[in-house]
N, C-alpha and C positions, 0 to 999 in steps of 0.2 A: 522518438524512434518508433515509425509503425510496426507492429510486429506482423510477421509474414511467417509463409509455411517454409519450412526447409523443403526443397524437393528434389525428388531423385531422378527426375526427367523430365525430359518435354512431350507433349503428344503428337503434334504435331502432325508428321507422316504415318505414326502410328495407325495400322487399323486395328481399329478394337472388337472387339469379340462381339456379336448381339445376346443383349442380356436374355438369361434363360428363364423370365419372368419372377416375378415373389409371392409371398404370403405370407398372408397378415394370421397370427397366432392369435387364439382366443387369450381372455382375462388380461395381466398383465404382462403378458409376455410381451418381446419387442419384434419388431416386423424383422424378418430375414428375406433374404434372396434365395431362391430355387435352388439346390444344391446344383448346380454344372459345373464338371471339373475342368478348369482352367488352369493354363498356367499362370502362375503367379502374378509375373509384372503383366500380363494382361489387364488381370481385375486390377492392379494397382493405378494403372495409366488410366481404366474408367471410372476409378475413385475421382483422379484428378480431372478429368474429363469435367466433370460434374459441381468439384471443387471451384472449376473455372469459371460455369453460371452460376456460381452460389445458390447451387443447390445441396447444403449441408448436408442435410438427412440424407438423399439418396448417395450422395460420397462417404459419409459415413459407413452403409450400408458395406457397400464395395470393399473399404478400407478393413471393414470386420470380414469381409469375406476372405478375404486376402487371409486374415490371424490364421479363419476356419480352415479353412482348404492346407495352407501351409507354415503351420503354427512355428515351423525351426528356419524358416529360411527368410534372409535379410530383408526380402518383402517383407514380412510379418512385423520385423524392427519399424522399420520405416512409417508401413499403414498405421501403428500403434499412435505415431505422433502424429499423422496427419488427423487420425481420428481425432486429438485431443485436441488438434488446432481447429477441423470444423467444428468440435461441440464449443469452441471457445467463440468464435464465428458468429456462431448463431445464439448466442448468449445463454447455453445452456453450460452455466459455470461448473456447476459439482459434479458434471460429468467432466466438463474440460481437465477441472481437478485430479480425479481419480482418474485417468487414464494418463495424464502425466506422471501422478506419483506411482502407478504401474510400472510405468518403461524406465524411471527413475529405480523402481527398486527391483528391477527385471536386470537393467542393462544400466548398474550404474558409472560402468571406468566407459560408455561409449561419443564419442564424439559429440553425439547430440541430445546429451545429457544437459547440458548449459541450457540449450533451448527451451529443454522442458523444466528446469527448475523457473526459468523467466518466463513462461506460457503460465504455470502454477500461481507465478505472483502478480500475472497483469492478470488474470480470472479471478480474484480478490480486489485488484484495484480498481477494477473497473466496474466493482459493485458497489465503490466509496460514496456513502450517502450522506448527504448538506448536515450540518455539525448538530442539530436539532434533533435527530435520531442516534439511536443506537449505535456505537461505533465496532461493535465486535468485526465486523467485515473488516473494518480499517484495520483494528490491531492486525488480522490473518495478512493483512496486505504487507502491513510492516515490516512483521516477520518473514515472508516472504520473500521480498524484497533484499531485506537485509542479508539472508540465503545466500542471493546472488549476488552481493557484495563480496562476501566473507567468500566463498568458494571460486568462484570466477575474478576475481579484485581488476583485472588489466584487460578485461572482456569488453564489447561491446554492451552487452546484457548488465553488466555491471556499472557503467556510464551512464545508460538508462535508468537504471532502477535509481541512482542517487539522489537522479532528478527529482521523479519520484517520490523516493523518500520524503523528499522536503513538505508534496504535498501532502501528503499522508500525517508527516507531523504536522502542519499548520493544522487540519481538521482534529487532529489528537487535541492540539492546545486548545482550539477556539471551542470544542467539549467539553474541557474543564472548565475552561473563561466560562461559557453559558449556563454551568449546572454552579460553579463558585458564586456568579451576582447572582442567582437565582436565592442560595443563600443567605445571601448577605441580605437579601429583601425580607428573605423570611428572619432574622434576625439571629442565624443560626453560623455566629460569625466563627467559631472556632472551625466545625465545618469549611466553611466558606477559605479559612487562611490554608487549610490544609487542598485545597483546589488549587488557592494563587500559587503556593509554594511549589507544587506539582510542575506546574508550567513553567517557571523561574529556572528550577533545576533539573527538567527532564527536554524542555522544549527550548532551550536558550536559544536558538536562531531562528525562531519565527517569529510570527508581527505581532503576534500577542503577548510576549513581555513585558514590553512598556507599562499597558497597562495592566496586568498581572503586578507589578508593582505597585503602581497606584492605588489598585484597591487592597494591596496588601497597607500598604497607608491608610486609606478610609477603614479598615477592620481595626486597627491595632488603637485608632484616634477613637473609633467605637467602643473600644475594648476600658479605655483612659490610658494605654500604653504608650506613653507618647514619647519616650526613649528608643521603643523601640521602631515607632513608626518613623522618628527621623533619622534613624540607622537604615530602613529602606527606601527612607525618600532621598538621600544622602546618594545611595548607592543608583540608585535612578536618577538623581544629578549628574553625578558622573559620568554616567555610561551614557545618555539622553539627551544632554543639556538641553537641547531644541526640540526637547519633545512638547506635546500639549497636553500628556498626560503630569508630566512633571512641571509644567506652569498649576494643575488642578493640585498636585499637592504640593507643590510651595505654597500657594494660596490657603490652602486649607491647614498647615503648621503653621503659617503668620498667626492665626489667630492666635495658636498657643504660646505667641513668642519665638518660633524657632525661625532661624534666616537661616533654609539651606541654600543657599550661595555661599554664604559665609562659611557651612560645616563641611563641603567640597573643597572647596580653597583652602583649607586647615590640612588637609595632607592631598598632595600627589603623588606619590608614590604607588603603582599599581599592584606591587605586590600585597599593601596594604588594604587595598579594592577587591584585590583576590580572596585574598584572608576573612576577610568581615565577610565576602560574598559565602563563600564556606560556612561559616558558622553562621549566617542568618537562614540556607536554606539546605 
């Protein structure tokens, strides 16, 4: 789902005002526009004017002039989210952020409240960085995301964000995957099992279970635990069979005597798979 500006009109035959030039403020101050008093949806319409050539920053400018000039009137609602939608635009996230969670906590029984909790959580996802780095942005994304689950459930925004979601966990999992066998190299396996477990029980629908398992197999065969390593190669039988993780640990419990095929085969009963999965993670 792309996400787009909500807007309040077209320009179109509109004529717009000629701007009454700006100035730029010493230190850090932020550039404003000339105060010229206008009416409202004027400056609004040459927000969007500008919004149109993607020109962020000068629609932005507009969009705050709009708040300035007419801080109570439904302009002022409006411009709040177009603003948070150009600093989103132009990849300028924590402001997208904060000016969402603004009109969210300005305005939050209005209409286009839903927008702005899903503008909040795609300015988080969309700063989701390769699973090698730091994931704090992911978790804000997740939670975000989640937000507009829980609040909008039957929403459009809600649909989207599910999608979503999923990628957001697969990079959660494949984070603990990479820092668990980092782990386990360095020899630091108790560590390491509490990474597999992590992803086992927290991440169950993405692609990194399988082997989350397995190497919870190679730890526990490390460990000399090897009851309980073929209680989880057992349970990666079952759920896997045709995986290639669970060929690496049938292979690797043959050595010790154990034939999981055979410890699979010994119960089917799923409630039984349920159970054991519970109490192994």
């Amino acid at each position: 789902m792309a996400i787009k500006p909500i807007r309040a009109l077209t320009i179109g035959a509109l004529s717009l005002a000629i701007l009454g030039g700006c100035s730029i403020l010493g230190g850090n101050q932020k550039e404003q526009l000339a105060y010229v008093e206008r009416p409202a949806e004027i400056i609004y319409n040459q927000g969007l004017d500008r919004m149109d050539r993607a020109d962020w920053d000068r629609a932005i400018l507009f969009f705050e002039e709009v708040e300035r000039q007419h801080p109570f009137s439904k302009w002022a609602r409006r411009a709040m989210l177009m603003t948070a939608y150009a600093h989103y635009r132009s990849a300028s996230y924590e402001e997208a952020v904060a000016t969402a969670r603004r009109f969210i906590s300005l305005h939050p029984g209005n209409e286009s409240t839903p927008y702005a909790y899903y503008l909040t959580a795609m300015s988080f996802y969309d700063q989701i960085y390769d699973v090698g780095r730091d994931q704090a942005t992911t978790v804000q994304a997740e939670a975000a995301l989640q937000q507009v689950v829980r609040r909008y459930p039957d929403s459009d925004y809600a649909r989207d964000a599910r999608l979503k979601l999923e990628l957001t966990h697969d990079h959660l999992a494949g984070k603990e995957m990479s820092v668990g066998r980092f782990y386990l190299k360095e020899n630091q396996t108790l560590a390491a099992i509490g990474r597999f477990k992590n992803v086992v029980k927290n991440y169950d629908t993405t692609s990194h279970v399988e082997e989350a398992l397995h190497r919870l197999v190679e730890s526990y065969v490390t460990l000399g635990i090897i009851e309980e390593a073929k209680l989880v190669g057992s349970v990666l039988g079952y759920n896997y069979p045709s995986s290639e993780w669970y060929a690496d640990s049938y292979d690797l419990l043959e050595k010790y005597g154990v034939n999981l095929n055979d410890e699979v085969e010994v119960e089917r009963d799923r409630g039984y798979w349920r159970r054991l999965r519970e109490r192994l993670f």
